[in-house]
N, C-alpha and C positions, 0 to 999 in steps of 0.2 A: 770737197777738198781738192786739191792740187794732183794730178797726177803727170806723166810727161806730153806736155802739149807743146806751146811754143819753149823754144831753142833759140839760145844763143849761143851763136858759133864761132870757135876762132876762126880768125881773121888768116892763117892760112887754111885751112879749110874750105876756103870761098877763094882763093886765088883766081879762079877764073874770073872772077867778079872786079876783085877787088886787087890792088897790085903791092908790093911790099914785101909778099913771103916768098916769091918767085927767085930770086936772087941767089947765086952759089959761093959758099966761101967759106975757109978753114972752121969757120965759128961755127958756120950751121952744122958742120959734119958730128961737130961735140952737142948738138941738141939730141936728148935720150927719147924717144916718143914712143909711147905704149898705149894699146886700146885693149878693148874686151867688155864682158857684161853682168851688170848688177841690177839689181831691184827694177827688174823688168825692162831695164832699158843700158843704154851704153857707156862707156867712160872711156875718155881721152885724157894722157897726162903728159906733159912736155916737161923737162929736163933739163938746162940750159948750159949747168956750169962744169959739167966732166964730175961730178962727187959721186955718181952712180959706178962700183967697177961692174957687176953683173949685170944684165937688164931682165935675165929669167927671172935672180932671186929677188931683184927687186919687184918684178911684178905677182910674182910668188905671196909677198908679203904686203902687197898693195891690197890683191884678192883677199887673204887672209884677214885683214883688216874690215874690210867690205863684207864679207860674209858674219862676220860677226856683229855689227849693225844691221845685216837680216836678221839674223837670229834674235836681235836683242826688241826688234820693232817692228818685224813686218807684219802684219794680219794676214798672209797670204801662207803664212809657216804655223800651223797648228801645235805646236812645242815653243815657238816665240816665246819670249818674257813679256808681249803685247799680249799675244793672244793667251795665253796662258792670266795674263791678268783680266780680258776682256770676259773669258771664260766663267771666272770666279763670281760665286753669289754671296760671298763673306765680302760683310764691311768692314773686318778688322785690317789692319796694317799688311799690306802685303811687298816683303823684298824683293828690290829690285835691284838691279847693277847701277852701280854710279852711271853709267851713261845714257840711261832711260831717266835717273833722278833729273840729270842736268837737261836731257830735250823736253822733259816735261815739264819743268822749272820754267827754261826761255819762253815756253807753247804760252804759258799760264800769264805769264807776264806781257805778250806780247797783246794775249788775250783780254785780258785789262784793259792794257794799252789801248787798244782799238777797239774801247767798247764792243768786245765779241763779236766784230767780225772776224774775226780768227779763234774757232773754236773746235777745238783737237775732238770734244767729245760728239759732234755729229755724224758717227760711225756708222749711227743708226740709219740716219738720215741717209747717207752717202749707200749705204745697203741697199737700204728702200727703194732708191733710184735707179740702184745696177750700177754702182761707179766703183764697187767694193768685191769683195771675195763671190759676194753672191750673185746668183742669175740676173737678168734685166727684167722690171716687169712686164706682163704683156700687156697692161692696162696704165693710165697714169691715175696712178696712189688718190684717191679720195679723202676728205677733208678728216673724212673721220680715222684714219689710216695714220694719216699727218699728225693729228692730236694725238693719238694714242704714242707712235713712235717718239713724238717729242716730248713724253714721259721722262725717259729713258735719255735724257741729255742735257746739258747744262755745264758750264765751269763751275760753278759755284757746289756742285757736289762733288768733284776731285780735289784731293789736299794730297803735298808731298811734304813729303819730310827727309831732312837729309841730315843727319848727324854720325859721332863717332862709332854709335853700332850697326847701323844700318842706314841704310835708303828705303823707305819705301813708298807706296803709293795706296791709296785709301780710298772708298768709291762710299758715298752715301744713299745709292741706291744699287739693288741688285743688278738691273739691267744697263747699268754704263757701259760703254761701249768705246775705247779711245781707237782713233784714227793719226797717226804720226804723220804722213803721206805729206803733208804739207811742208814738213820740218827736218824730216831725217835725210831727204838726198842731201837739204844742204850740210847737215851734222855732216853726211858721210864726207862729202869733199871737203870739212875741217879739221877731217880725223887725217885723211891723206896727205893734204899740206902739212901739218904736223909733225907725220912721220918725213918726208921729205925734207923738211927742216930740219929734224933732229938728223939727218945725213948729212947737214951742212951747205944745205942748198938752200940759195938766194935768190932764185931765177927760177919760176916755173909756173906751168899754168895746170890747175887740177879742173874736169869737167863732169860732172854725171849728169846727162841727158837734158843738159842746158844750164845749168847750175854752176858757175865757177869762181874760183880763188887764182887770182896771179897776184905773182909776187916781183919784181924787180924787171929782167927783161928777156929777150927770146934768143932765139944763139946769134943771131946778127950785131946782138948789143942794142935790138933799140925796144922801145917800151911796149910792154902787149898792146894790139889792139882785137879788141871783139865788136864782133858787127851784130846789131840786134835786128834779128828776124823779121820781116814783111809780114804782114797778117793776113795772109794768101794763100792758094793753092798750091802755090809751085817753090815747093822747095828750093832752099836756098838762095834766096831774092833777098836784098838785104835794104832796112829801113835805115839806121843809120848806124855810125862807124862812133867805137868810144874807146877814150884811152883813159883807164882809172887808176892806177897806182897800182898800190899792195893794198886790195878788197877783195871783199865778196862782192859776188854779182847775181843777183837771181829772176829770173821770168815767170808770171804766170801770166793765164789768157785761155779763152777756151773757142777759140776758132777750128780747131782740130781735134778735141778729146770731147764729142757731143753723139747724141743718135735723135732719129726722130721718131717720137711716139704719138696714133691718136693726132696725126698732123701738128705737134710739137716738137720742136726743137730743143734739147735738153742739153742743156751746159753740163758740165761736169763740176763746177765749182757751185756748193749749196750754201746759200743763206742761210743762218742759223736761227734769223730772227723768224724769215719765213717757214720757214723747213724744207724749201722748194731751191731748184737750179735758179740763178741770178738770170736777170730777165732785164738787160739793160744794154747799153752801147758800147762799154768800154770792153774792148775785146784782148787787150796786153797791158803790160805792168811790169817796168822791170824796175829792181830795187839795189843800190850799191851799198852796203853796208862793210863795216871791217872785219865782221864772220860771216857766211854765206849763210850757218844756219838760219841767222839775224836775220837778214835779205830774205830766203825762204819767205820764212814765216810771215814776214811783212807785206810779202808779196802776194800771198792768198789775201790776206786781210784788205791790202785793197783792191785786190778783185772785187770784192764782195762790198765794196763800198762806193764800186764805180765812179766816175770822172773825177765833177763836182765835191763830191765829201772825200774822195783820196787827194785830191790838190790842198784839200784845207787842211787835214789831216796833218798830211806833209809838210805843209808850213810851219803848221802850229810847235811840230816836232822836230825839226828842221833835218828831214829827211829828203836823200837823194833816190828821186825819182822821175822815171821815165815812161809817159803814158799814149797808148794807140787808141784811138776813139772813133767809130764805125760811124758817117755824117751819109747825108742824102750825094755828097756830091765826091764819098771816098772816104781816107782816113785822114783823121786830124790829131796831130801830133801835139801833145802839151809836157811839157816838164816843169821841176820844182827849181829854186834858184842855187838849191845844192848840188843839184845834178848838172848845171851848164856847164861848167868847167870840163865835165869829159867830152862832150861834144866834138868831136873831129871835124870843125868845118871851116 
């Protein structure tokens, strides 16, 4: 599964780089910009139209917000409404918050979608590996290791149900094990735009650790632009420049979230079909959808589906996307024909 690897950056953020946010004038002084840290990693939120008057209590209630999406989904909070559901060896109906019903809802559908490569319950899998709460192995996991843990997973044994008395979630085996990691940073930046919106704001960009939702434009008046990350060593080197409207934007890739085992190089991102880390070229995947969770989720999925079957994929679904692919002679860039229009060039 997904954890924070590659980054997509606002486009000021990169100013040394890239030119555009440099510039001084009454507008920019009213852009609000706040940072700080959630689910392991950081968040950036820009402000554009003056609707914030505090900027503590609104970051106050941003945090507030964000914490509670740990609490409702992290595996790493042993009281979670995750782990607390992971925990359980009862198959009956177990209640959850409307906002686990609805990430598990999209997970399952997305899941579908893409014939399981995007599959929330490979927990197990992603444990086994060291990319989860638990230790790293010191050995790489044996065949018989693999079968046994992939007992223990599958979509097809989680069911939700979401109706007027409750929500809950349902495991048909004792050992299920869900993993959100893929899907919740983007929930969390569509729970923050949200609230931002509901302040009356038109103009903003929400980030968590590459993950983002802009809406209208930055304090200068002119339209976001985010630069999507190089697939390289050095920080903040940018592959190309895009300007998407009012979307979600999301990244995966595992050039930087990997260790080596046993002289292997172990992705972070598992195939569900194999049980193993993805073992192929395409190193980044970034996805423009109208919710970020959307994007998330889409964006592991075709990690795991690499180049070739995430362009047909895409086609077929007429999704916009953007892909980095590892060649003998460097990287090779491919996108889908919904994605060209952001292109900055």
């Amino acid at each position: 599964m997904k954890s924070v690897v590659t980054k997509m950056l606002a486009l000021c953020g990169l100013a040394f780089l890239l030119t555009g946010c440099n510039g001084q004038s009454d507008a920019v002084t009213q852009e609000l910009h706040i940072t700080g840290n959630t689910m392991g990693t950081y968040y950036s939120i820009k402000v554009a139209d003056g609707v914030v008057p505090d900027a503590k209590t609104f970051q106050a209630e941003v945090d507030k917000r964000l914490e509670r999406v740990n609490d409702l989904m992290s595996t790493y909070r042993p009281e979670s409404t995750l782990s607390r559901f992971n925990q359980s060896q009862e198959l009956t109906p177990f209640a959850v918050e409307p906002e686990v019903a609805k990430v598990v809802t999209e997970a399952l559908h997305i899941g579908r979608l893409s014939g399981g490569a995007l599959d929330i319950t490979v927990g197990p899998l992603v444990n086994l590996w060291g990319f989860g709460p638990d230790h790293r192995p010191t050995k790489i996991p044996d065949e018989a290791q693999l079968a046994e843990v992939r007992k223990r997973t599958g979509l097809g044994n989680l069911h939700v149900e979401i109706n007027a008395d409750a929500d809950t979630l349902r495991k048909d085996i004792p050992g299920l094990y869900l993993d959100l990691s893929s899907i919740a940073k983007g929930y969390g930046v569509d729970e923050v735009a949200q609230y931002i919106e509901s302040l009356g704001s038109r103009n903003y960009l929400v980030e968590i650790g590459g993950e983002l939702r802009v809406k209208g434009h930055n304090g200068q008046g002119q339209d976001w632009r985010v630069a999507i990350e190089k697939p390289t060593a050095d920080l903040g080197s940018v592959q190309e420049v895009i300007k998407v409207g009012d979307m979600g934007i999301a990244t995966s890739g595992d050039y930087r979230n990997y260790y080596e085992l046993d002289g292997q190089r172990l992705s972070h991102t598992i195939d569900p079909v194999s049980g193993k880390p993805i073992n192929h070229k395409l190193v980044s995947v970034t996805v423009v959808a109208p919710e970020c969770m959307t994007a998330d989720g889409l964006a592991t999925g075709l990690m795991v589906m690499g180049t070739e079957k995430g362009l047909a994929f895409a086609k077929q679904h007429h999704l916009a996307i953007f892909m980095i692919t590892k060649t003998a002679d460097g990287f090779k860039e491919d996108y889908s024909e919904a994605f060209a229009s952001y292109l900055e060039r």
